[in-house]
Every structure is written in structure tokens, then in C-alpha cells.
C-alpha positions as CSV (number, residue, x, y, z in Angstrom):
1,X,35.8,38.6,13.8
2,X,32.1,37.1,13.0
3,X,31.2,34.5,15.0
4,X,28.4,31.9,14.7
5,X,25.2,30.0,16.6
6,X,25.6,26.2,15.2
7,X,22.5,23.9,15.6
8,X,22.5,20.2,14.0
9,X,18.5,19.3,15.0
10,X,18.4,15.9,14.1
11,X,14.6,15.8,14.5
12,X,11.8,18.2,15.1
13,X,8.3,18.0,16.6
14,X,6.7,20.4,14.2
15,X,3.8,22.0,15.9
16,X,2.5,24.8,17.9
17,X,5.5,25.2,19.9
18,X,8.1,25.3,16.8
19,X,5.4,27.5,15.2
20,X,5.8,29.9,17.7
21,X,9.6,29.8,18.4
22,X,10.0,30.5,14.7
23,X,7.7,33.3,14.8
24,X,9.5,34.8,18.1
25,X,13.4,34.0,16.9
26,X,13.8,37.1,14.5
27,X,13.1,39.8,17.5
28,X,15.6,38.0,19.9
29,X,18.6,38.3,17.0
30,X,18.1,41.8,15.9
31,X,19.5,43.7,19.0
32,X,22.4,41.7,18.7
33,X,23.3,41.4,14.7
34,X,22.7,38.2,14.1
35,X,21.1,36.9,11.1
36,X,20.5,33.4,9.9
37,X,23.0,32.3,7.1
38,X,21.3,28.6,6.7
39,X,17.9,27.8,7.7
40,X,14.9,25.6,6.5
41,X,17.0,23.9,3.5
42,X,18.1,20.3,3.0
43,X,22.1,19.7,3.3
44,X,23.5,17.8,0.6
45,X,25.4,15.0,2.4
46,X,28.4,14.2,0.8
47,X,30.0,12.1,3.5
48,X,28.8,10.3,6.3
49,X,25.6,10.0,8.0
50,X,23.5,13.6,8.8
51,X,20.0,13.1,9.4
52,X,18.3,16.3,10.2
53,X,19.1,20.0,9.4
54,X,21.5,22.4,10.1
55,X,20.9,25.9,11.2
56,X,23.5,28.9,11.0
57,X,23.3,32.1,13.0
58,X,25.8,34.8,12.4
59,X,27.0,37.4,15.3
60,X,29.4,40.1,14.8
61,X,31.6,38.8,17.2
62,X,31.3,35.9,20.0
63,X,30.1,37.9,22.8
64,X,27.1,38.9,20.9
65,X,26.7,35.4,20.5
66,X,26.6,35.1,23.8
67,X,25.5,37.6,25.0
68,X,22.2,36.8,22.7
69,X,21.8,33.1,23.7
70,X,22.2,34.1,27.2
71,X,19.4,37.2,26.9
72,X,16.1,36.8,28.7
73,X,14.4,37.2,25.3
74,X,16.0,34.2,24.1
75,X,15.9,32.0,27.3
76,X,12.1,32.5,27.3
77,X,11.4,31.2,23.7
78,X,14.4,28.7,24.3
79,X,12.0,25.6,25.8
80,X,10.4,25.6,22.7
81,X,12.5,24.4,20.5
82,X,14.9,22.5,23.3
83,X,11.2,20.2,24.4
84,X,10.5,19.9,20.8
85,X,13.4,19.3,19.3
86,X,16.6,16.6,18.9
87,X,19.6,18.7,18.4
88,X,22.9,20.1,19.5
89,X,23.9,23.5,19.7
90,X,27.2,25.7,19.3
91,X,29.1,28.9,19.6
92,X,31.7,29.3,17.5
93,X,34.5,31.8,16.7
94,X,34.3,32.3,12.6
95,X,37.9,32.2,11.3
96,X,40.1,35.4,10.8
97,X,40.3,36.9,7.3
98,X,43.5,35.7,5.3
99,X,43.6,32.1,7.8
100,X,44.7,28.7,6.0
101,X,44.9,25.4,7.6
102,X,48.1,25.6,8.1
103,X,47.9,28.2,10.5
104,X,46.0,25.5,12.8
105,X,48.6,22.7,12.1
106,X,51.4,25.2,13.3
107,X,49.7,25.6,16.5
108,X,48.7,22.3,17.3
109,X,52.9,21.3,16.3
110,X,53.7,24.5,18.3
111,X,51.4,23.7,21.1
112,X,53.2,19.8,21.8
């Protein structure tokens, strides 16, 4: 099951440093199958409040997520962005082929 690297950076310091993360990102993801699925466009809002951009990172499966963001290629280029940048980031399972939102009601009714 794919899984993906979520950021929301609500605000950027665009120089040097940003230069040079974005020219250093590419080589961290390949050994590890990722490959950006949204980057560098403007969301069109449709509810609520979303300054910023959103960035999304696809993995084969949650412990190459991992076990990129956690790499010593990535760590090194990490302060980059992270003393640049406003912004939250997230792993996240991708759901299974065939799932519905019911599937998650039935376990949150199973689960209480």
C-alpha cells in the first residue's frame, strides 16, 4: 500500500538555502521510490483558510517513508527547509484499493 510525505508550508523564506534544498531533494527520494505527486502549484481553496502550499511525496509503502525521512541524506538537507520554512509535516498510510468511508465509520462504531 503507497504511502505518503505530507507538508502544509504556510510560508517560505525563498533564498539560498531553499535554493539548495530543492536542488538536493530529488537524490534523497530516488533510493527510496518516492516521487512528488504535488509541488510548486497554488491549491484552490474551496473551504476554509489555507495560506501557503502543499507538498505530496509518494513512497511505496510507509517504511520507505520512513525509512527516507529518517536517512542521513535527508537529515543533512533537512535544516534547510525546517530554518527557512513555516510548515508541518506528515507520514501517512495511503488508503487500500477498493476502501470507502464506510469502512472507517465501522471501525470507529466497532472500536466503542
Amino acid at each position: 500500500m503507497n504511502a505518503y510525505a505530507v507538508a502544509h508550508l504556510r510560508s517560505v523564506d525563498f533564498g539560498a538555502e531553499i535554493i539548495e534544498y530543492l536542488q538536493k531533494i530529488d537524490a534523497t527520494l530516488a533510493p527510496y521510490g518516492g516521487r512528488f505527486l504535488v509541488h510548486g502549484v497554488d491549491p484552490e481553496v474551496k473551504e476554509g483558510p489555507f495560506p501557503g502550499h502543499l507538498i505530496v511525496i509518494e513512497f511505496p509503502d510507509l517504511g520507505q517513508a520512513r525509512a527516507w525521512y529518517d536517512s542521513p541524506a535527508y537529515q543533512e538537507i533537512l535544516p534547510l527547509r525546517t530554518e527557512n520554512s513555516d510548515g508541518s509535516a506528515v507520514l501517512v498510510d495511503g488508503a487500500p484499493s477498493g476502501y470507502r468511508a464506510t469502512d472507517y465509520l465501522a471501525k470507529v462504531i466497532g472500536s466503542s
